[in-house]
Phi, psi and omega in degrees: 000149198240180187262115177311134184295316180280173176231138207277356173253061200192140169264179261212111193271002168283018208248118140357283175297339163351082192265124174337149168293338181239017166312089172103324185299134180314331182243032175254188179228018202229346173276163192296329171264000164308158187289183197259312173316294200263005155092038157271203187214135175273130183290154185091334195217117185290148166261101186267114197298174196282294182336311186267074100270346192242330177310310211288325171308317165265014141249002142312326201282332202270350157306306192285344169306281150020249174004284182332291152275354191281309182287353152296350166306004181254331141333288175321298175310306179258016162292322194289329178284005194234334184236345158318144169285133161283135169289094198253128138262170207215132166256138164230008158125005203231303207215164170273118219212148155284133184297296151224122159302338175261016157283192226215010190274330177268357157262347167300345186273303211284309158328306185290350195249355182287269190347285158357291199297313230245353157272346156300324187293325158318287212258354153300314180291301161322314185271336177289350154316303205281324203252343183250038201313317187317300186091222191120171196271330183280350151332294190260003182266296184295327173289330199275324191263357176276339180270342166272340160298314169269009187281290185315314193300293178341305206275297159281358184280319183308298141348295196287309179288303273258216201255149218257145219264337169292092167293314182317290199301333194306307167303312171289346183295313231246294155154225177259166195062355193262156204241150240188130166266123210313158156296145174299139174214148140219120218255359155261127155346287177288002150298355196272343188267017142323253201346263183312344146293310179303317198263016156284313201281351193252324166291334186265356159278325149329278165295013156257279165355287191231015177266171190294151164244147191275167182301151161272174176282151199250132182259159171155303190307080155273173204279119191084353176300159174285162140291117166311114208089351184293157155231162211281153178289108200321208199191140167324127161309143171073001192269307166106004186278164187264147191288341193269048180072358191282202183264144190277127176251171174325097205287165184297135161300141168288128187276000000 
């Protein structure tokens, strides 16, 4: 009779079915109930990385930029309704007439709101520096799109307060001969995106300038190279290597 390979109080390490001794266990560390401390998991409760803590953070940050610059469009709105060139017309009872025809007044309100645009975006893209220096791509994804949100705000609050938009009742109101001022219009379009052009182009020069750098590298180290300070490793018998590990040098050229 031979003697069982196992000890009967000990279980059988052929068993499949096998469950760790600390499988589940209050103290254990590789089970749903291991401690947190010792590198279990709780099921259900996300392990959140550093990385998505610093997305959430820049994009709070790039909402409130957003915000931000979007209510300064109001700012905007009534400069431009205040240093625009008026368009002056003439009524003669029958039709509306420009008052002068060779003037420069309807493209001066699209000029003065081009202008307008691209110094707000200057100093907005300046203070979103100063107060944000890290930067980032929703950083400026977010200042580009508070400037056009506030470029469009801008652009109907002027519109709205500026001179009412009915020319007809306007010219009768005021009567015949009298000279009147056109509605505020801005009939090129792409002025409204000065503003998000402008403050792109000025945050991405600021930060080639003053933005943060990354470290360099540090030379010497190369990759199976020793390390410095480290110490090397004895060299083979018969190998022909210099005993403290460097590169074995170079014999003389033959002449």
């Amino acid at each position: 009779m031979t003697a069982p390979l196992t000890p009967p109080h000990q279980p059988s390490s052929n068993d499949p079915w096998q469950t760790p001794p600390h499988w589940g266990g209050p103290g254990g560390s590789g089970g749903p109930g291991g401690s947190r401390g010792t590198g279990g998991y709780y099921p259900g409760t996300p392990l959140e990385s550093k990385e998505d803590k610093d997305l959430r953070s820049d994009l709070r940050r790039a909402a409130v930029v957003t915000v931000l610059v979007t209510v300064s469009g109001i700012a905007l709105g009534l400069l431009w309704l205040w240093l625009a060139p008026r368009v002056p017309l003439i009524s003669d009872s029958t039709a509306v007439f420009l008052n002068d025809s060779e003037g420069e007044e309807a493209i001066g309100a699209d000029g003065t709101f081009v202008l307008l645009g691209l110094a707000f975006g200057a100093v907005s893209a300046a203070l979103a520096f100063w107060f944000q220096r890290r930067g980032g791509i929703a950083l400026v994804v977010g200042l580009a799109l508070g400037g056009l949100l506030g470029s469009l705000l801008a652009w109907r609050l002027g519109v709205w307060l500026g001179p009412t938009q009915d020319v007809v009742a306007h010219a009768r109101a005021v009567g015949k001969g009298v000279v009147f001022d056109a509605p505020l219009q801005l009939r090129a379009k792409g002025a409204l995106l000065a503003w998000p052009l402008g403050a792109m182009a000025v945050h991405l020069g600021l930060t080639a300038l003053f933005g943060p750098r990354d470290p360099e590298p540090e030379w010497g180290v190369f990759p199976g190279g020793p390390v410095p300070g480290a110490p090397s490793a004895p060299a083979a018998p018969g190998s022909g290597a210099p005993a403290g590990g460097g590169v074995p040098p170079v014999p003389p050229a033959q002449s």
